[in-house]
C-alpha positions, 0 to 999 in steps of 0.5 A: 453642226461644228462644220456648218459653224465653222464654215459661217464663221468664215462667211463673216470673216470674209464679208468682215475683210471686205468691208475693212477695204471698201471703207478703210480710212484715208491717210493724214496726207490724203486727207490734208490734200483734199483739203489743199484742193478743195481750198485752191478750188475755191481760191480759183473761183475767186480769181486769186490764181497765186494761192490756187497754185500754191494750194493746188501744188501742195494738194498734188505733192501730198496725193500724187496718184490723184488725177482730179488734183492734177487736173485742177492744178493744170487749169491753174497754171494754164490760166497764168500761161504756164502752158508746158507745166499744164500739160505735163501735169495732165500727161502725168494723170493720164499715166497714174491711172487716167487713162480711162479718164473721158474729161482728161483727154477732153482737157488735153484735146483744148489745149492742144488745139489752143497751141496748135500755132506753138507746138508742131505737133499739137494738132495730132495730139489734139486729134489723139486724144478727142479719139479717145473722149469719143471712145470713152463717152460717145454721149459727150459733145464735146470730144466730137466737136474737138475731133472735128476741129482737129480734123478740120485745121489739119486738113487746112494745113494740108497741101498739094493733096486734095484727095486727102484734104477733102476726105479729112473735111469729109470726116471732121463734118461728121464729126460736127453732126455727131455733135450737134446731134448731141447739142443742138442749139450750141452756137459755136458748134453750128458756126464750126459745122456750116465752115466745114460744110462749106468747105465740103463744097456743101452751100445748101447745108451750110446755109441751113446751118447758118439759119438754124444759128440765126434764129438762135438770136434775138432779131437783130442780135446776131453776130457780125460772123453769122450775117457774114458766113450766111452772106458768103453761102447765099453769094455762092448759091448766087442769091444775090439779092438777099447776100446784098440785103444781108450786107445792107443790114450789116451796114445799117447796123454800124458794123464796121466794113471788113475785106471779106465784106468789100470782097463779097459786095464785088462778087455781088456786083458782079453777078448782079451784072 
């Protein structure tokens, strides 16, 4: 019986300690530094930039290993054009421990994408890092339309290497139909996904895309950039009467006549005769 007692006392001891680590109180900095966060957050929403950062700062000096205060601190500094301090402070959360972080590496794969024109290599990153959002959460959109466009405006970097250029279109339109799959009334992702599949040489597709995206808008509401790529993709597929009905529209509409406009209606013309 002595045993028996014993060995329950253990059994409570132990559930006791486990209990003691799953509910231990945080630290003084900890929680002064959910607080700094929390009120730079809110500084943040409105709009007053100066404090979030002072806020933001202070909350990831007193947390270090909290990847949420990094992420917050690094869109602050992003939106005053800090863009090297934002970015070191995410490549920070992924080594304290955000490596498994989906939303980081998504954050990452933005950036890197917006500066691609500043920083050499920040098309590689961009697709390194939607590599892994895809790996991390399938189920988010947004890694598969950020690895399409990687792959989408490496390909249009390439040159003097077709093979490669189009395989890499190929697999960025994939990319693109695993996003739409995934969020199929997203009008920037269906703009994105009749591009590549025009330049996979796919003018049917891309032309159901852009009709898809049409009627996404009220009538008559639809961008100039819509009218303009379904006129493109009816131009090569030579329907011509309904590319020139679509130019006619973007005139009576007062949209101002663009070169990509005045070189599609020569194309029109031409083919009419």
């Amino acid at each position: 019986m002595f045993r028996l007692f014993f060995l329950g006392m253990l059994s409570v001891l132990s559930v006791g300690c486990q209990l003691n680590r799953s509910f231990a109180p945080i630290s003084p900095s900890q929680y002064i530094g959910s607080e700094r966060s929390r009120q730079g957050i809110a500084a943040l929403e409105r709009g007053n930039l100066a404090e979030a950062e002072k806020r933001l700062e202070d909350a990831v000096r007193l947390n270090k290993n909290d990847i949420n205060h990094r992420r917050h601190y690094a869109e602050v500094l992003w939106q005053q054009g800090k863009y090297q301090e934002a970015l070191q402070q995410l490549d920070e959360a992924l080594k304290r421990g955000g490596q498994n972080n989906a939303s980081l590496h998504i954050s990452l794969a933005e950036k890197h994408l917006e500066i691609r024109e500043h920083m050499t290599d920040s098309l590689a990153k961009a697709q390194h890092h939607a590599d892994e959002a895809t790996r991390l959460d399938s189920q988010d959109y947004r890694s598969w339309m950020l690895r399409g466009r990687a792959k989408r405006l490496q390909a249009s970097q390439q040159a003097g290497y077709i093979e490669h250029t189009m395989a890499m279109l190929h697999q960025a339109r994939e990319d693109y139909l695993r996003a739409v799959s995934l969020s199929p009334n997203n009008r920037e992702l269906l703009a994105e996904l009749a591009t590549v599949q025009m330049s996979c040489g796919q003018p049917e597709q891309a032309l159901a895309t852009w009709l898809t995206l049409q009627s996404l808008y009220p009538q008559g509401g639809e961008p100039h950039e819509v009218l303009m790529g379904k006129t493109e993709t009816l131009t090569v597929l030579r329907r011509f009467d309904e590319a020139e009905s679509n130019l006619t529209a973007i005139r009576q509409r007062g949209l101002e006549e663009t070169e990509a406009g005045q070189r599609l209606q020569a194309m029109i013309t031409a083919g009419v005769r």
